[in-house]
N, C-alpha and C positions, 0 to 999 in steps of 0.2 A: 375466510378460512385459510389457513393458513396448513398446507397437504407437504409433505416429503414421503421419500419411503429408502430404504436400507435397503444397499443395492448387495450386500453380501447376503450370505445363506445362512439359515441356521442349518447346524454342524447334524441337529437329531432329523431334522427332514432329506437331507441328502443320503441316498444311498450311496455305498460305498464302491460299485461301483462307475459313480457322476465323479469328473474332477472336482478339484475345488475351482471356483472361478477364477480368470485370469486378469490379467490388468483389460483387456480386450475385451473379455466380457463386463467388465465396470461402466468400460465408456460406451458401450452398447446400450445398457440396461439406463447412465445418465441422460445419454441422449433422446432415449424413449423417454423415461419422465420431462427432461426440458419439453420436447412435443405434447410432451399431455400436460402443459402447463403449470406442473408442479414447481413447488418453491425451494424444495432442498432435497439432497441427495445425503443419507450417512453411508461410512463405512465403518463398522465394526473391528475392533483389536484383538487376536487370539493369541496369545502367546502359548499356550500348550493345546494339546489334541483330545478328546475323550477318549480316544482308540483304545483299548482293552490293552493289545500289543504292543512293545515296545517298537520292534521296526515300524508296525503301522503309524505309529504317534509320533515318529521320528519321522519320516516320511511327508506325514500330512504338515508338523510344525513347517517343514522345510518349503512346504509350499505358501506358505499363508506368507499373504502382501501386506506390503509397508501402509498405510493408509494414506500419510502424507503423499507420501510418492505417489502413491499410485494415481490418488487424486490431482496430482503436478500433473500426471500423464494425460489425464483427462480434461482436465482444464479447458489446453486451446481445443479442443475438440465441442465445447460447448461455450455456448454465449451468453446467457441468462441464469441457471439453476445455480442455488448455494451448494456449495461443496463442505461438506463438515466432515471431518478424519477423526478417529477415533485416538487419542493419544494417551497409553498408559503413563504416569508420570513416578509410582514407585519408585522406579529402578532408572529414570530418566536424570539429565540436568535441567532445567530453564533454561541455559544461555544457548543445547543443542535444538531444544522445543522451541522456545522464541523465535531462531533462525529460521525454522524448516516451516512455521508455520505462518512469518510476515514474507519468505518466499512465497508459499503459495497463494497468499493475498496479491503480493504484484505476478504473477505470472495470470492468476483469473481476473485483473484487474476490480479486486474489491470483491471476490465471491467466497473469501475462505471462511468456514469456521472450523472448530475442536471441540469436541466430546470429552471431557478432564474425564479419566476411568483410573483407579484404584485398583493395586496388585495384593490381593491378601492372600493368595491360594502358596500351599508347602511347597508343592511342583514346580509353580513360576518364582518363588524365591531361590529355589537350587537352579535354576539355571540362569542366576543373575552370584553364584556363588553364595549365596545363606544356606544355611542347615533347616531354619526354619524362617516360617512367616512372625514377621513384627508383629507388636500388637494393632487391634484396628484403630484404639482410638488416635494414637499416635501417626499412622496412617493416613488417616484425613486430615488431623494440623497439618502435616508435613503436605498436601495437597493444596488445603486452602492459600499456605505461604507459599509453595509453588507457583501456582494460579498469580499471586501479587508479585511476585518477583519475575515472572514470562511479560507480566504486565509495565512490568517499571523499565523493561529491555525494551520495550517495545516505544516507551515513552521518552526513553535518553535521547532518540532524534525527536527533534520538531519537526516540523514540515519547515521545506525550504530549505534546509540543511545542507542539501546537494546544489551547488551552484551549475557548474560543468562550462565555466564560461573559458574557452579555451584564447581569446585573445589576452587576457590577465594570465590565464596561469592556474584559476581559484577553482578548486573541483567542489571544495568542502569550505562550509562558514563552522569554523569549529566550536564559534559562541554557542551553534546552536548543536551544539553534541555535550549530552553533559555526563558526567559518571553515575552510576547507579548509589554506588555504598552501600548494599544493601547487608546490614549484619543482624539474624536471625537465630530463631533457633536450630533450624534444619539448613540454610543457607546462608553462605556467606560472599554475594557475588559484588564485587565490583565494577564490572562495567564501563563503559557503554556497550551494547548493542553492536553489531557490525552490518547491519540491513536495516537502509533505511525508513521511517516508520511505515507501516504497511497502510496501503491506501485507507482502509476503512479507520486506521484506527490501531484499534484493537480487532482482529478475525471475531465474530462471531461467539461467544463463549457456552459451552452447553455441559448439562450435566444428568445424566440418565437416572434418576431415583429408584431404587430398590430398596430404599429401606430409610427408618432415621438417621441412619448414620451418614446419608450422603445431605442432609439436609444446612450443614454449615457449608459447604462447598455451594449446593447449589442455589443459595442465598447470595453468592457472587455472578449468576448467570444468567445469560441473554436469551435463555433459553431451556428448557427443561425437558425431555422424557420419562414417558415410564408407564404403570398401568391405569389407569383410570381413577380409581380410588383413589390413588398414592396422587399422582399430580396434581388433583383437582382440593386434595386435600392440605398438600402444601402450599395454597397460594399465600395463604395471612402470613406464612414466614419467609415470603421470596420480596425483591423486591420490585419497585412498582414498573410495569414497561415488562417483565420478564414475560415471557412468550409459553401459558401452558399447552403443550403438544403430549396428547395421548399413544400411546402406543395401539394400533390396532392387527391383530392377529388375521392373515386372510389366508385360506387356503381351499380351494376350487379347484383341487386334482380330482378326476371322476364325475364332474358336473356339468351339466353340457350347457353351451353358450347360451347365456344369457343368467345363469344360476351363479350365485355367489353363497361363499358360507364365513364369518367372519363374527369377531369379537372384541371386545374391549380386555379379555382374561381368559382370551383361548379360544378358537371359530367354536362358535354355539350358536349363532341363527341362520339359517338357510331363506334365502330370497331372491326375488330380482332384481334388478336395475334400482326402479324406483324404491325398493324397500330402502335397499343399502343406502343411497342419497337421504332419502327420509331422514334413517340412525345417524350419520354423519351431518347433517344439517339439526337435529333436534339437538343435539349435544352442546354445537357448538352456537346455538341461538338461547339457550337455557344459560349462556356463559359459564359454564364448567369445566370448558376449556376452550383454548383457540384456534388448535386444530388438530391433524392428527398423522404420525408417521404410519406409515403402511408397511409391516412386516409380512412378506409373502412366505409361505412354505417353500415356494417354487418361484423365484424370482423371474427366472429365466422364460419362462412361459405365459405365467401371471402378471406380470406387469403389459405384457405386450396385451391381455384380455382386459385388464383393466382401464387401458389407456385407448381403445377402441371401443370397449362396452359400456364403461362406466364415465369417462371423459364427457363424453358429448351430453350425457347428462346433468353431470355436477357446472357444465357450463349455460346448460341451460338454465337453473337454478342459479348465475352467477357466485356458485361456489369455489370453481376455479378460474380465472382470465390469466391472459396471455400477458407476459412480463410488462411493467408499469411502463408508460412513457415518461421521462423525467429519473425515475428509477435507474441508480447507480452502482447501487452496492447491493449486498446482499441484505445487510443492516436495513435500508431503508426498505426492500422490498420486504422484511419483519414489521415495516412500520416506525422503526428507528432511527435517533438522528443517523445522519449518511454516515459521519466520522467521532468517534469516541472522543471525547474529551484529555487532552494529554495534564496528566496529574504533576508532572515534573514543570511545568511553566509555570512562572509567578502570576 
């Protein structure tokens, strides 16, 4: 089974007066999951606030963190967990995306991935300068070509590329750097790449389903989110190897140790230890899906009951173990070859 959990907050369980969490609180909350043996860490993207008021909204936007980054920050701080950053690419380039996200691959040494997320709201277009939002379908092409052109960046180095052989002179085999060309309809990059290929490959690719419309996108992915229903229901259109991960809703504020209340489309059962393991091992033994992220209402407090209360259990069940021997990357601890295939080599 394949377990992560989303180390941000949602925005409607935090009271206002909780900060929002800080880059410190991230590598807190990562490094608790690495200890309970989990497999990936998300961070979420907010580009505007829900706040009623404007100063409030302005205030809260100003606090909310880069994902990428923030994830760089936490990186050397953890040694095994995958790291996936949520990256809006709307209002993005490829060739800024590409860079920030085969950094974070070599600085985790092979832990990085990306969550592709989709800008359609009127508020987050004015503050990229639009009047209004584009239409959606137009939206998701403009994603899926995204998505292939982050990918063709990534592929213009081969491996080997970098020499660094300082008695020659040779830093760079420039055979093995090649230009992209890429002319589209949303993009027109040329290329190469300036970072050389990121260890794994390709980082990780994931895409969060909420609906049909993310379904062409996340038919490109290594990985999938979302509610139960929806993921389990888009396998026949994903392709083969792709990783289905549920979303599961936990929240256990007011329940005393050993209670959990949790769901697949909002906490709706109440139990203990063994119930919760039970739901999560029946799910992922029925193959309806292959595992599952963990959204807490309360990260801050709930991960740390989760990873004492419920840990020792799902490893008793060997549902969770401790990072693979042999295991390199993030890719393979999904079960994946170690290094993505490069498309640009003959």
């Amino acid at each position: 089974m394949f377990l992560g959990v989303e180390i941000g907050e949602p925005e409607s369980a935090r009271p206002a007066s909780r900060p929002v969490p800080s880059a410190s609180d991230c590598a807190r909350a990562a490094k608790l999951a690495e200890r309970g043996s989990l497999v990936f860490v998300t961070l979420g993207e907010a580009l505007t606030s829900r706040a009623d008021s404007a100063p409030d909204r302005q205030r809260v936007c100003q606090s909310r963190l880069n994902p990428v980054a923030t994830l760089a920050y936490v990186a050397p701080q953890t040694t095994s967990i995958g790291l996936v950053a949520t990256a809006t690419v709307t209002y993005a380039e490829p060739f800024h995306v590409s860079k920030a996200l085969a950094t974070l691959d070599h600085v985790s040494s092979g832990r990085a991935g990306w969550c592709v997320q989709v800008s359609a709201g009127a508020e987050e277009a004015q503050l990229f300068g639009h009047r209004s939002p584009r239409d959606r379908c137009g939206l998701y092409e403009e994603a899926v070509e995204f998505v292939e052109v982050v990918s063709l960046l990534w592929d213009s180095w081969e491996d080997g590329a970098e020499i660094r052989d300082a008695a020659t002179g040779r830093f760079l085999d420039s055979a093995k750097i090649r230009p992209v060309d890429h002319q589209g309809r949303y993009f027109r990059v040329k290329g190469p790449g300036i970072v050389p290929r990121p260890p794994q490959g390709h980082p990780v690719t994931a895409v969060r389903i909420g609906s049909g419309d993310d379904l062409p996108l996340a038919a490109r992915a290594d990985m999938v989110f979302g509610r139960l229903e929806r993921v389990a229901g888009a396998r026949p259109r994903l392709r083969g190897g792709t990783r289905i991960i549920a979303d599961l809703f936990v929240d256990c504020r007011g329940l005393p140790a050993g209670q959990w209340a949790w769901g697949a489309s909002g906490a709706a059962d109440i139990g203990g230890v063994r119930e919760f393991a039970d739901f999560l091992e029946a799910r992922v033994r029925t193959g309806l899906v292959d595992g599952f992220r963990l959204v807490f209402a309360d990260v801050t407090t709930e991960l740390t009951r989760f990873v004492d209360e419920a840990v020792p259990e799902l490893r008793t069940r060997r549902l969770v173990s401790p990072w693979g021997e042999g295991c390199r990357s993030f890719r393979e601890r999904l079960g994946l070859p170690h290094k993505a295939p490069n498309s640009m080599v003959p």
